[in-house]
C-alpha positions, 0 to 999 in steps of 0.5 A: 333169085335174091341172096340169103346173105346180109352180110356187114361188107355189103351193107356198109358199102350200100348208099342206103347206109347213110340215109339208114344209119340209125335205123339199123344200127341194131336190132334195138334201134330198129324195134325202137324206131317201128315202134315211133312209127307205129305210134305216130311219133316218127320224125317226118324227115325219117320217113325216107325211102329207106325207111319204107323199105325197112318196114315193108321187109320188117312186116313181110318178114312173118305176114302174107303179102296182103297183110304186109301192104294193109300194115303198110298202107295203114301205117303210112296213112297214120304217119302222115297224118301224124306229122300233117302230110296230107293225103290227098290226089297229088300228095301223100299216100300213094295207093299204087307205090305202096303196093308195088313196093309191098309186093317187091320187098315181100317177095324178097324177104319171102324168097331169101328164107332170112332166119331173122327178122333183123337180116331180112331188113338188113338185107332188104335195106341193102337190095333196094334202100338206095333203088327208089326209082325202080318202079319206073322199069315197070310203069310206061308213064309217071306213075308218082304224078297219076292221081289215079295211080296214088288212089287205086291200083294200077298194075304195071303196063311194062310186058317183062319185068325188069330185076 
């Protein structure tokens, strides 16, 4: 279903490439920038959605699908109290897009069979860095705004799954 293949003419053609630039302009620098997110020193204004899509893939890459969203889920609630996001009913963290967006690049990264850990975010950045509104093929109702969809899970209602 998902190509192996990261190669430099898809990626540079990606719209996420401009949001991703500095993340992913070496293996160095992605090393550079989880470790700036793990630690709570991560600029607020690069926490894009290319940004989560990285760390998901980056974490899917060598953990099982509940260990990347409890990384994911842990890590997003650390950030956003380091740079004074609030997580509260209508803001920050967000229970049910953390998941969904875990399990999608998860199984991605999963399927590809990456031999790296730098292609399979590559790659993961390519397929969907540039896609944030993909979760609205699974879900009948706005889901960002259901306070509770940003506090528990709740599984999409669409009956076929869009890809």
């Amino acid at each position: 279903m998902h190509s192996t293949q990261s190669g430099d003419s898809e990626f540079h053609n990606s719209a996420a490439n401009q949001e991703s630039f500095a993340l992913l302009g070496s293996e160095r620098q992605l090393q550079r920038f989880v470790e700036a997110w793990k630690a709570g020193k991560l600029p607020k204004a690069e926490w894009t959605h290319a940004a989560h899509v990285a760390m998901a893939a980056y974490f899917a890459f060598d953990h099982a699908a509940e260990a990347t969203f409890a990384i994911m889920k842990a890590g997003i609630l650390h950030h956003n109290t380091s740079v004074g996001t609030p997580n509260t009913a209508d803001n920050g963290y967000h229970e049910t897009l953390t998941r969904f967006w875990s399990s999608e690049i998860g199984e991605f990264v999963r399927a590809g069979r990456y031999t790296s850990r730098w292609d399979a975010v590559r790659a993961a950045v390519s397929a969907f860095g540039a896609d944030r509104d993909r979760f609205r093929r699974f879900y009948s109702f706005d889901v960002v705004r259901d306070r509770r969809a940003r506090r528990e899970w709740v599984a999409p209602d669409h009956a076929q799954r869009g890809s």
